[in-house]
N, CA, C and O atoms as a GROMACS GRO file, in nm:
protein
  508
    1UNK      N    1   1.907  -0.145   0.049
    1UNK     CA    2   1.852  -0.207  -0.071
    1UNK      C    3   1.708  -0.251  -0.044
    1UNK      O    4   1.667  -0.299   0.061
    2UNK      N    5   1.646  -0.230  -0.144
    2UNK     CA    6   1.480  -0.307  -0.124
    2UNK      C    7   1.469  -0.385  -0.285
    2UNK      O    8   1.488  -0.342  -0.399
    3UNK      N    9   1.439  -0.487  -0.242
    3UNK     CA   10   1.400  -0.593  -0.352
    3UNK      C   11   1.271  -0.567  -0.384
    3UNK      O   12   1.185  -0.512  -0.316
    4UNK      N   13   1.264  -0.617  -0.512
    4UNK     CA   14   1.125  -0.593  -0.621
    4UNK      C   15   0.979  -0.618  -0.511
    4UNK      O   16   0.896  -0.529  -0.491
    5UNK      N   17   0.975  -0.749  -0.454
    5UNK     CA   18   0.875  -0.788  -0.383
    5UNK      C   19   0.851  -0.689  -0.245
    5UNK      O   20   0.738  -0.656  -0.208
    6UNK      N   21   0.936  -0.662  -0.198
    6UNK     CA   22   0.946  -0.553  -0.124
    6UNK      C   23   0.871  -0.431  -0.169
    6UNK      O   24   0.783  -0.385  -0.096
    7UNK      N   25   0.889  -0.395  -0.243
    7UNK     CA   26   0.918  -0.242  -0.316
    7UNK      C   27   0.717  -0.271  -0.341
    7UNK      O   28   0.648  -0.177  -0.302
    8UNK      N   29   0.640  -0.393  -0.399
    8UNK     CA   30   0.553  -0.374  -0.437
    8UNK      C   31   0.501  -0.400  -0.260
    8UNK      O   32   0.417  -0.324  -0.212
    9UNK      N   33   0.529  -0.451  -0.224
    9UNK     CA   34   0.448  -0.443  -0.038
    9UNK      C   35   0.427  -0.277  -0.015
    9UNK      O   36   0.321  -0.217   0.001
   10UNK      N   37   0.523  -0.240  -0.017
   10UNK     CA   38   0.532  -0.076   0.006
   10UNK      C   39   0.448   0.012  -0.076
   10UNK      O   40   0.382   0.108  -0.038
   11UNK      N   41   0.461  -0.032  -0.184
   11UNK     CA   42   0.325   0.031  -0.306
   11UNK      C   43   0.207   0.001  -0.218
   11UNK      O   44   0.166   0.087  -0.140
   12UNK      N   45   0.152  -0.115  -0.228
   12UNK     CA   46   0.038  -0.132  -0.138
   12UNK      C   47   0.014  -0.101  -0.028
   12UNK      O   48  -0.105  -0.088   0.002
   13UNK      N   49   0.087  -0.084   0.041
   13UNK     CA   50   0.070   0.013   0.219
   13UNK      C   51   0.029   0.137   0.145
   13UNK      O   52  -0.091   0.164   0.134
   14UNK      N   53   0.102   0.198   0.103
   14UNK     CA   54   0.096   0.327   0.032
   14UNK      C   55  -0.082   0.330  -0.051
   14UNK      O   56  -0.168   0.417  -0.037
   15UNK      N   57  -0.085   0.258  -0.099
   15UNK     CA   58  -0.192   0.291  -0.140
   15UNK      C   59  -0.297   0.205  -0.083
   15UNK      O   60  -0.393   0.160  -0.146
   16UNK      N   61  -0.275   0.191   0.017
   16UNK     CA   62  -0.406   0.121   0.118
   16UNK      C   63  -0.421   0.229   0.239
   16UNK      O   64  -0.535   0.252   0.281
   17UNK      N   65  -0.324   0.288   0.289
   17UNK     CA   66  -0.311   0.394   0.332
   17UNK      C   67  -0.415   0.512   0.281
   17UNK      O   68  -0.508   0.570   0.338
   18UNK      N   69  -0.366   0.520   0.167
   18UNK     CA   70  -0.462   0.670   0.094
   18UNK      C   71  -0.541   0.621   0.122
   18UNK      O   72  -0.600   0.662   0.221
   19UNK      N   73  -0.615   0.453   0.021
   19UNK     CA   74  -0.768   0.446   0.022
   19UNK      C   75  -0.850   0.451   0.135
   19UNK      O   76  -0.965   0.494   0.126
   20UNK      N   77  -0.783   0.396   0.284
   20UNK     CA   78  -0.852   0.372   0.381
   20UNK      C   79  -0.891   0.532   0.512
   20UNK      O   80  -0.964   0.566   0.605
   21UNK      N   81  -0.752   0.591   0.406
   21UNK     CA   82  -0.720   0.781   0.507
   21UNK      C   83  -0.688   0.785   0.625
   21UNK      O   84  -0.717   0.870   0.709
   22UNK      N   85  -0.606   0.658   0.639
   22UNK     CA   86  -0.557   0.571   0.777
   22UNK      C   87  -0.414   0.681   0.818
   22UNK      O   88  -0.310   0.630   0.774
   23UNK      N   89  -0.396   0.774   0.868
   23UNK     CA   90  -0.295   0.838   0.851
   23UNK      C   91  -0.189   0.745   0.982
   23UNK      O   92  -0.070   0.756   0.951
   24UNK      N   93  -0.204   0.678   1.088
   24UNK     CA   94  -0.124   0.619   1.070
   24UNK      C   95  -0.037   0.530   1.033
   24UNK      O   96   0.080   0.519   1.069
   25UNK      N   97  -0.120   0.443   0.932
   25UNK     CA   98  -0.045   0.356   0.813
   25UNK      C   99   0.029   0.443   0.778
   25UNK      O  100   0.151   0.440   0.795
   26UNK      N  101  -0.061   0.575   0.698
   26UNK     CA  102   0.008   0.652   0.584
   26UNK      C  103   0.210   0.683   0.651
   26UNK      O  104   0.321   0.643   0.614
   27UNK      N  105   0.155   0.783   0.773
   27UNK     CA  106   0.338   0.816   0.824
   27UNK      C  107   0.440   0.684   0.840
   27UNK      O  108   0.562   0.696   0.833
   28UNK      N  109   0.359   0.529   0.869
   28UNK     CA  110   0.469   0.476   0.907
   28UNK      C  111   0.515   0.418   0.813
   28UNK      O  112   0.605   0.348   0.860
   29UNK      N  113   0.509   0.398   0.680
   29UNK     CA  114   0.599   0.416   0.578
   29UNK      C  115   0.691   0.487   0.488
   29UNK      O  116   0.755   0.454   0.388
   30UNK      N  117   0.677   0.596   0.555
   30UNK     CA  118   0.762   0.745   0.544
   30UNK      C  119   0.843   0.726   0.669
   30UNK      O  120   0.805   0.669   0.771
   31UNK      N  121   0.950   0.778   0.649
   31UNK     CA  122   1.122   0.851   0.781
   31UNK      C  123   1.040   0.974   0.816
   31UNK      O  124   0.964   1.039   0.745
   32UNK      N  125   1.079   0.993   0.966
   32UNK     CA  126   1.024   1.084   1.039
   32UNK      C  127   1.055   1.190   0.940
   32UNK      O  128   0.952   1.208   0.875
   33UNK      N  129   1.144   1.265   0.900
   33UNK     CA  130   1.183   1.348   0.809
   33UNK      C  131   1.168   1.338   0.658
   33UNK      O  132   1.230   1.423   0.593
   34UNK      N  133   1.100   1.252   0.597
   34UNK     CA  134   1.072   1.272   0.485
   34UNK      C  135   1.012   1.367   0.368
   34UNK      O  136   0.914   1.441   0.381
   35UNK      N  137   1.077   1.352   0.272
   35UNK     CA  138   1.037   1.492   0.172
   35UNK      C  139   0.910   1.436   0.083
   35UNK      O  140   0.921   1.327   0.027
   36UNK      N  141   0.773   1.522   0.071
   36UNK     CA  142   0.683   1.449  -0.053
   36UNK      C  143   0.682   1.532  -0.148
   36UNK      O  144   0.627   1.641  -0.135
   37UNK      N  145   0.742   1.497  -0.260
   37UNK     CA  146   0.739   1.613  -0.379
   37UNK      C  147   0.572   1.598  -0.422
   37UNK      O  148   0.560   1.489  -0.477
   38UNK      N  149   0.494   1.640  -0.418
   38UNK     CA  150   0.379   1.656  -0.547
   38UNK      C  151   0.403   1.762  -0.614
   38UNK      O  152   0.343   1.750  -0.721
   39UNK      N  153   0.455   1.855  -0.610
   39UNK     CA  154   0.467   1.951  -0.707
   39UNK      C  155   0.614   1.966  -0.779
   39UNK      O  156   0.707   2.015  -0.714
   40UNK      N  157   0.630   1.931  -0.892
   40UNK     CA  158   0.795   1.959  -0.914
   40UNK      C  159   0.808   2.113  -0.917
   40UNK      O  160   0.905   2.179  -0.955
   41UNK      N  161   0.707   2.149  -0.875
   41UNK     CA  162   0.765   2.318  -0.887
   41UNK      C  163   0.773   2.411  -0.788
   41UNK      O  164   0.820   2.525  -0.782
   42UNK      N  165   0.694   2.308  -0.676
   42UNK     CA  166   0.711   2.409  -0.556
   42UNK      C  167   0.809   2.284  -0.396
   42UNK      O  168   0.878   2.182  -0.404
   43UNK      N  169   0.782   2.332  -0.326
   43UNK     CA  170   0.890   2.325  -0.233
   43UNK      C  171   0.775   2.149  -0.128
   43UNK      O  172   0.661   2.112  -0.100
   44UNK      N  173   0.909   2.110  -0.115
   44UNK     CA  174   0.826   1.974  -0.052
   44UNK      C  175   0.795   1.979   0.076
   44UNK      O  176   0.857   2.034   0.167
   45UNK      N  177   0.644   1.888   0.085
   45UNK     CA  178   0.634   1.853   0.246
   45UNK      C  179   0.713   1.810   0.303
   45UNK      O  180   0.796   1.749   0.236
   46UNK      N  181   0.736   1.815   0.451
   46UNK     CA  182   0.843   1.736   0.519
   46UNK      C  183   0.828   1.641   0.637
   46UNK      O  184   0.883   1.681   0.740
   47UNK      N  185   0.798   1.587   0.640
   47UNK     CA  186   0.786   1.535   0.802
   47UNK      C  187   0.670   1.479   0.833
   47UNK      O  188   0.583   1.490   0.747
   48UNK      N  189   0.640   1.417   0.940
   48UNK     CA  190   0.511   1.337   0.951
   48UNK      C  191   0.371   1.404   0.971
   48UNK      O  192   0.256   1.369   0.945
   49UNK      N  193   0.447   1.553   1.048
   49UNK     CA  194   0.278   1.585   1.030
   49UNK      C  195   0.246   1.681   0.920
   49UNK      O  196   0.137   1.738   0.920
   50UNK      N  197   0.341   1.705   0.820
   50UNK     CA  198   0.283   1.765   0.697
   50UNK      C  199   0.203   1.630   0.625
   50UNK      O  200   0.086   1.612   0.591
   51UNK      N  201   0.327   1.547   0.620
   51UNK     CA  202   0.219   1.432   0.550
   51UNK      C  203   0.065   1.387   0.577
   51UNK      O  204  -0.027   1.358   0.500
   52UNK      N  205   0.074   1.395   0.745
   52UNK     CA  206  -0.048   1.372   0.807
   52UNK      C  207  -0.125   1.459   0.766
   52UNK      O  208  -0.228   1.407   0.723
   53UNK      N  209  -0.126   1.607   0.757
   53UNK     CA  210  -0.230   1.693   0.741
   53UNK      C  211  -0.270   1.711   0.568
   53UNK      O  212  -0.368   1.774   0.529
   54UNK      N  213  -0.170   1.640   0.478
   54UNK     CA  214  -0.198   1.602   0.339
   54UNK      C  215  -0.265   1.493   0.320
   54UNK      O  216  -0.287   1.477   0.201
   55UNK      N  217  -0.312   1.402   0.395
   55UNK     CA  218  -0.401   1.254   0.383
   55UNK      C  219  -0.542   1.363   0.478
   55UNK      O  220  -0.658   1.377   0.439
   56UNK      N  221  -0.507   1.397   0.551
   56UNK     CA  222  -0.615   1.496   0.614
   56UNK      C  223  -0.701   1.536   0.504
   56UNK      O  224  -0.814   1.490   0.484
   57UNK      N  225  -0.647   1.617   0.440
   57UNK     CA  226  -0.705   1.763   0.353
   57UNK      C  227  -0.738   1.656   0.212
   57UNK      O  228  -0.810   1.709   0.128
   58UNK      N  229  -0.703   1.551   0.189
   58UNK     CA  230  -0.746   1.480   0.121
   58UNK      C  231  -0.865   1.372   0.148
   58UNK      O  232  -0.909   1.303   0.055
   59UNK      N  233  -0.901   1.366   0.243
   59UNK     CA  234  -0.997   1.282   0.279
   59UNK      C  235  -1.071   1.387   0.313
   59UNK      O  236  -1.181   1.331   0.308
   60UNK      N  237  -1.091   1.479   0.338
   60UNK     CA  238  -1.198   1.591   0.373
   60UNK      C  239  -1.247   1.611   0.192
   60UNK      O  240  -1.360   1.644   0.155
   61UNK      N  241  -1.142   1.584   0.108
   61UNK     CA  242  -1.210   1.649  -0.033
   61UNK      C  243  -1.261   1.492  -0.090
   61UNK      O  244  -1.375   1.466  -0.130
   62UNK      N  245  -1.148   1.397  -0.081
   62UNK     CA  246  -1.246   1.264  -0.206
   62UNK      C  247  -1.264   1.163  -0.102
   62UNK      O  248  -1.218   1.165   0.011
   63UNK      N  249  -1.366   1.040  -0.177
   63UNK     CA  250  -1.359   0.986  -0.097
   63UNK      C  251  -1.400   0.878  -0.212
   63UNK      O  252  -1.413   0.913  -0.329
   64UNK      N  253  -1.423   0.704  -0.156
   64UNK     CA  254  -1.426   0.586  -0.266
   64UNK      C  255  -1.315   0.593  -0.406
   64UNK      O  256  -1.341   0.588  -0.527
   65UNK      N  257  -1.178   0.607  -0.330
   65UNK     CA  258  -1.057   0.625  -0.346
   65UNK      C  259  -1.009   0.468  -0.430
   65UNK      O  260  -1.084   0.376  -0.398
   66UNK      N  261  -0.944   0.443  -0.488
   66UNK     CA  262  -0.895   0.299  -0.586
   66UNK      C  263  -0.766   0.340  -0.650
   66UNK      O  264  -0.753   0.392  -0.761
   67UNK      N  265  -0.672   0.308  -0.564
   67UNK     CA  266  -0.532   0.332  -0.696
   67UNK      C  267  -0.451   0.185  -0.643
   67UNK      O  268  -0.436   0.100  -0.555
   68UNK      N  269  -0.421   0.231  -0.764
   68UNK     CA  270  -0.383   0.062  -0.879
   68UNK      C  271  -0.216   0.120  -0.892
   68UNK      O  272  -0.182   0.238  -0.895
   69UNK      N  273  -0.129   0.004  -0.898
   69UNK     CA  274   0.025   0.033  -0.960
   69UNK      C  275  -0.013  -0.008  -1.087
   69UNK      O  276  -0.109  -0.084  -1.081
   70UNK      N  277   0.028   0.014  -1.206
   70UNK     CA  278   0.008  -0.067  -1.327
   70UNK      C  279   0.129  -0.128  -1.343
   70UNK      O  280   0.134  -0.238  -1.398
   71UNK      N  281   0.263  -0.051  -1.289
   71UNK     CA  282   0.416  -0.127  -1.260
   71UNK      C  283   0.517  -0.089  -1.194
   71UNK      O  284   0.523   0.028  -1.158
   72UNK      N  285   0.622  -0.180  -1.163
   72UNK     CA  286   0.714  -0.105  -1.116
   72UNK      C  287   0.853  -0.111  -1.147
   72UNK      O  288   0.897  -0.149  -1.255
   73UNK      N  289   0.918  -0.076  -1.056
   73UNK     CA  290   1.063  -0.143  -1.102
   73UNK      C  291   1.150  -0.090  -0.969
   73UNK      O  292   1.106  -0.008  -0.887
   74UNK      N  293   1.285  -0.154  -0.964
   74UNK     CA  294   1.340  -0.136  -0.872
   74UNK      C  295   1.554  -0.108  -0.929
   74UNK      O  296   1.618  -0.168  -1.016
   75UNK      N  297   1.588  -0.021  -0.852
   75UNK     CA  298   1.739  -0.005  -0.902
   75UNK      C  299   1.781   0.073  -0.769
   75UNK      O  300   1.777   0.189  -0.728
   76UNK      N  301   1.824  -0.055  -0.724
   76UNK     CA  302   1.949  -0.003  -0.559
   76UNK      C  303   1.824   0.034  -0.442
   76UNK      O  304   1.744  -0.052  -0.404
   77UNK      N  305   1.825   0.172  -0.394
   77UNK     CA  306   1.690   0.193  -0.343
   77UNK      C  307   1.614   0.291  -0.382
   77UNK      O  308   1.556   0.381  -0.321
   78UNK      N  309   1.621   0.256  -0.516
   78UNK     CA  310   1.543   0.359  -0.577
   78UNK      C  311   1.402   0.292  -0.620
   78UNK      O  312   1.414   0.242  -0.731
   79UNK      N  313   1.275   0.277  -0.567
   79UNK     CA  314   1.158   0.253  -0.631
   79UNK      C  315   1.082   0.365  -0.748
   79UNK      O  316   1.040   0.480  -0.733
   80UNK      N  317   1.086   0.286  -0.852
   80UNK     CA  318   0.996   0.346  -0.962
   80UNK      C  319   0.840   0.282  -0.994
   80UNK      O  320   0.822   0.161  -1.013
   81UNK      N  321   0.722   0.392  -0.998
   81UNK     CA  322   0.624   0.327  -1.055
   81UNK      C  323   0.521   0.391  -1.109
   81UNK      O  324   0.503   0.507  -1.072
   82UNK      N  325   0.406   0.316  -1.234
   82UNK     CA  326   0.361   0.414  -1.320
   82UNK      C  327   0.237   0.338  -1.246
   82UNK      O  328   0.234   0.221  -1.209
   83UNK      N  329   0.100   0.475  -1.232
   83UNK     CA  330   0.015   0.418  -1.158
   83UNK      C  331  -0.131   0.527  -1.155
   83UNK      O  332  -0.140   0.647  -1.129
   84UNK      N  333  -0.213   0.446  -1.186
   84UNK     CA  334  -0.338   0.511  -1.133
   84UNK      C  335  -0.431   0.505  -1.084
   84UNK      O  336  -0.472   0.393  -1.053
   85UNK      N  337  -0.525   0.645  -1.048
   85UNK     CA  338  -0.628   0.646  -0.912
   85UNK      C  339  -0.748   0.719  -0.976
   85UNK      O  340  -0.748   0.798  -1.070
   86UNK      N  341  -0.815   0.687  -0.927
   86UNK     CA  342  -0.974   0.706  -0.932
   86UNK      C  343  -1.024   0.760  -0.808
   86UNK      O  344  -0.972   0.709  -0.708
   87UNK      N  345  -1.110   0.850  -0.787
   87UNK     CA  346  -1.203   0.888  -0.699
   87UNK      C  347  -1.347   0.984  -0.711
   87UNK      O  348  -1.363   1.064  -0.803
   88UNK      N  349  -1.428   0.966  -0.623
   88UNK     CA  350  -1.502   1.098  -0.660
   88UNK      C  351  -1.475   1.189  -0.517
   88UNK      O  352  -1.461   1.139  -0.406
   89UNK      N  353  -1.471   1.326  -0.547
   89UNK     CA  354  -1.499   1.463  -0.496
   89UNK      C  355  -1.592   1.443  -0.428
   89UNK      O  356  -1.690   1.401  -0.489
   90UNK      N  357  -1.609   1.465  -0.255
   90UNK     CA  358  -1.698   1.502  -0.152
   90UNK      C  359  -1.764   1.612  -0.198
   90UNK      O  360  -1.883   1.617  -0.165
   91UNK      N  361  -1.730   1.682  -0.251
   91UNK     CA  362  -1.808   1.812  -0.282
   91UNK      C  363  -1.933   1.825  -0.364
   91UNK      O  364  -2.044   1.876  -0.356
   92UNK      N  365  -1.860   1.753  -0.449
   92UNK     CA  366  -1.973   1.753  -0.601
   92UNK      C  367  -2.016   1.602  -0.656
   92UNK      O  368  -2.085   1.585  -0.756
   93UNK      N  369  -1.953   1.474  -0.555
   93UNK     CA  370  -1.943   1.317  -0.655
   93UNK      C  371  -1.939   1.326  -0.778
   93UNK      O  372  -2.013   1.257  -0.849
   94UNK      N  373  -1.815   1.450  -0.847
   94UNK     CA  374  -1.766   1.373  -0.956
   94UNK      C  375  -1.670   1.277  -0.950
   94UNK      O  376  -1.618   1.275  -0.839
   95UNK      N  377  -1.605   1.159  -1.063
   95UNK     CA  378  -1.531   1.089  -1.070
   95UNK      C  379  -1.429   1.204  -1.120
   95UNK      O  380  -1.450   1.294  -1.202
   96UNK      N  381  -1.301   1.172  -1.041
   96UNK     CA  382  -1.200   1.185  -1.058
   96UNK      C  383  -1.090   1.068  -1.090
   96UNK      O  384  -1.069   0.973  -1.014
   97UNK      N  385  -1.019   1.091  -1.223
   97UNK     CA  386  -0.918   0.977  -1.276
   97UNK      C  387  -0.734   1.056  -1.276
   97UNK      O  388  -0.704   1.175  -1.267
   98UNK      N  389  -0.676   0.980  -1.285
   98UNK     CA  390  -0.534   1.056  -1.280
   98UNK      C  391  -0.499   0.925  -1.292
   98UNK      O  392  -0.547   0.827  -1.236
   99UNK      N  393  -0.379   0.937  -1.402
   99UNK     CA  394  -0.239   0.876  -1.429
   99UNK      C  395  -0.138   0.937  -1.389
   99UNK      O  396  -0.146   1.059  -1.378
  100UNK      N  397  -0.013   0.867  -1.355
  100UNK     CA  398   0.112   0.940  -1.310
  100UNK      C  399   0.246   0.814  -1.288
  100UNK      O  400   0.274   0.695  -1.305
  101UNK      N  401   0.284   0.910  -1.249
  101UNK     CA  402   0.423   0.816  -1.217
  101UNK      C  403   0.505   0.886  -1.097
  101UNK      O  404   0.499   1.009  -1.086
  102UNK      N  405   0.599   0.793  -0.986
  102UNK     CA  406   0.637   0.855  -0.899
  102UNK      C  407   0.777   0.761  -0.881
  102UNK      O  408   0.801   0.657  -0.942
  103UNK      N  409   0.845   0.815  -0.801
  103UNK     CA  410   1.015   0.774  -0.757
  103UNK      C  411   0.997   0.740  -0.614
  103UNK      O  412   0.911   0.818  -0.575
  104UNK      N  413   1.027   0.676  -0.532
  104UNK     CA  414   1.039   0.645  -0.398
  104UNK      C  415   1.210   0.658  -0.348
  104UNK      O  416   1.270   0.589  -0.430
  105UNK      N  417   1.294   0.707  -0.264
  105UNK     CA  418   1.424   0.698  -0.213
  105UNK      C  419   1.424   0.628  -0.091
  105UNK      O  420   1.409   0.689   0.015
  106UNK      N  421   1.442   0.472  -0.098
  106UNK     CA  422   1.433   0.384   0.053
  106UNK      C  423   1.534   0.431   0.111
  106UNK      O  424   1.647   0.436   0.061
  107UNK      N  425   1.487   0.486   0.271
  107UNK     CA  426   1.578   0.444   0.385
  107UNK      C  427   1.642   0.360   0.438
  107UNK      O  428   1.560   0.269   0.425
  108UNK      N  429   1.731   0.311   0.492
  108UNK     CA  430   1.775   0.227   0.507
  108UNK      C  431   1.702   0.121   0.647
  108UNK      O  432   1.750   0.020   0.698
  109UNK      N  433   1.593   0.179   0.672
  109UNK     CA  434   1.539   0.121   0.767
  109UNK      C  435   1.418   0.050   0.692
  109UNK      O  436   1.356  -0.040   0.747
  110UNK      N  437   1.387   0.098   0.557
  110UNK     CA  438   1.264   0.020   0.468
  110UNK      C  439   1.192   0.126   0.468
  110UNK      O  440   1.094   0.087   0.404
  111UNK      N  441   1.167   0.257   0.502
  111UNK     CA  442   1.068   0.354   0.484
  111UNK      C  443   1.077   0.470   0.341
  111UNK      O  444   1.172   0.448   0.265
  112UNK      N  445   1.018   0.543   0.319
  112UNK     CA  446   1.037   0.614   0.233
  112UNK      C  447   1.120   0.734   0.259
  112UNK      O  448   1.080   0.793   0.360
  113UNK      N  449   1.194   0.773   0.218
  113UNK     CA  450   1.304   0.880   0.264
  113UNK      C  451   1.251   0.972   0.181
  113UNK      O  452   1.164   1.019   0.255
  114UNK      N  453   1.242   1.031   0.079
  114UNK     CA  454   1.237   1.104  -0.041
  114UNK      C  455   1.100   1.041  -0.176
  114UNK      O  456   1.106   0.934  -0.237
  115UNK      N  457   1.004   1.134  -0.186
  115UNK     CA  458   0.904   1.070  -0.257
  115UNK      C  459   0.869   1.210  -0.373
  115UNK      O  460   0.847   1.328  -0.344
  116UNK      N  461   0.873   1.141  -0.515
  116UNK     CA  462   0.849   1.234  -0.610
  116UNK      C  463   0.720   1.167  -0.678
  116UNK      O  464   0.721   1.048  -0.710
  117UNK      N  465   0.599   1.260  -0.701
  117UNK     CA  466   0.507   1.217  -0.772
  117UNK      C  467   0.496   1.332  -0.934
  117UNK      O  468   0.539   1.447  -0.932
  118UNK      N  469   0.422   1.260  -1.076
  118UNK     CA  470   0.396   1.320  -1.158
  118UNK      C  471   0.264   1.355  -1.223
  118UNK      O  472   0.282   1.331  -1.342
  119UNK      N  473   0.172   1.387  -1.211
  119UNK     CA  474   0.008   1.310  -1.266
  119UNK      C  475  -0.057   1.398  -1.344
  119UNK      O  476  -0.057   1.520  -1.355
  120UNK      N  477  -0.113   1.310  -1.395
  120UNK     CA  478  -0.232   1.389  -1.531
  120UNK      C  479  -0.330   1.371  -1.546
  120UNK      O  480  -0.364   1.259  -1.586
  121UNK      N  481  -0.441   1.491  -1.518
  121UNK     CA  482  -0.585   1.445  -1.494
  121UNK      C  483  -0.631   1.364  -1.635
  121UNK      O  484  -0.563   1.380  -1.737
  122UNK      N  485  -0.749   1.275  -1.637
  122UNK     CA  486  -0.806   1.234  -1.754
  122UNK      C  487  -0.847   1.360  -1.780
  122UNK      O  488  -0.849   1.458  -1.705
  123UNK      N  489  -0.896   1.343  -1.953
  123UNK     CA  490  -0.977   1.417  -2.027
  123UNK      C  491  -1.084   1.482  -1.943
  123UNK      O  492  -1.142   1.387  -1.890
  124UNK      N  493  -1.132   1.579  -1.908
  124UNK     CA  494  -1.280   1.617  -1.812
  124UNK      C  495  -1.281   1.577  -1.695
  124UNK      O  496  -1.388   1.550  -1.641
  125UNK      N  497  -1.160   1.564  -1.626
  125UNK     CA  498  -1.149   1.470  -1.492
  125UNK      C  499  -1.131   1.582  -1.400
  125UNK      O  500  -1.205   1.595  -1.302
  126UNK      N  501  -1.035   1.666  -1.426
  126UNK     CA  502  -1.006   1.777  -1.349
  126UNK      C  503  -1.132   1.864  -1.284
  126UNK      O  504  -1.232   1.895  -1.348
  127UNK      N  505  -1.111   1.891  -1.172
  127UNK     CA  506  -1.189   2.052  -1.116
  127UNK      C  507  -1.296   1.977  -1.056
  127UNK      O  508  -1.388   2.035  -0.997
   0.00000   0.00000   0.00000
């Protein structure tokens, strides 16, 4: 079980993690074996050093990174939350915006077992 106050500590690792591209924050809130859905359509990362080389390949592209939970909620160990991020592109410093929403499946040790994300670029945000 993870309680509400819990559940938002873990949001914030999580997203202090991304902002800072601290990849070992990032794995140690993930189970050595953990699944990261970003795509509901293709097949998930697994494990610490896929995750690692996904905070990688992400900090090589944005950088002055800001994501916000706007909320959450909690049922058994299931974390739910709707949330968004801002950045600009190393490539080009455009601003990049995205809304989304994601599922967390706690381990029983407090880590993330199973992670589903959903997101939608703003208007002109994409590319």
């Amino acid at each position: 079980m993870i309680d509400y106050a819990g559940a938002a500590d873990l949001l914030a690792a999580y997203g202090g993690a991304w902002e800072a591209f601290d990849g070992d924050a990032w794995v140690a809130i993930f189970s050595d074996d953990a699944e990261y859905h970003n795509d509901p359509f293709g097949p998930p990362m697994v494990g610490h050093n896929a995750l690692r080389a996904y905070l990688l390949d992400a900090a090589a592209a944005q950088r002055d990174v800001e994501f916000t939970v706007e909320r959450h909620w909690v049922s058994g160990t299931t974390v739910l939350a709707a949330w968004h991020v801002a950045f600009s592109r190393r490539s080009t410093g455009r601003l990049v915006r995205l809304a989304g929403f994601m599922t967390l499946e706690i381990a029983r040790d407090g880590r993330i077992d199973r992670f589903r994300e959903w997101a939608q670029y703003a208007p002109g945000s994409a590319g």
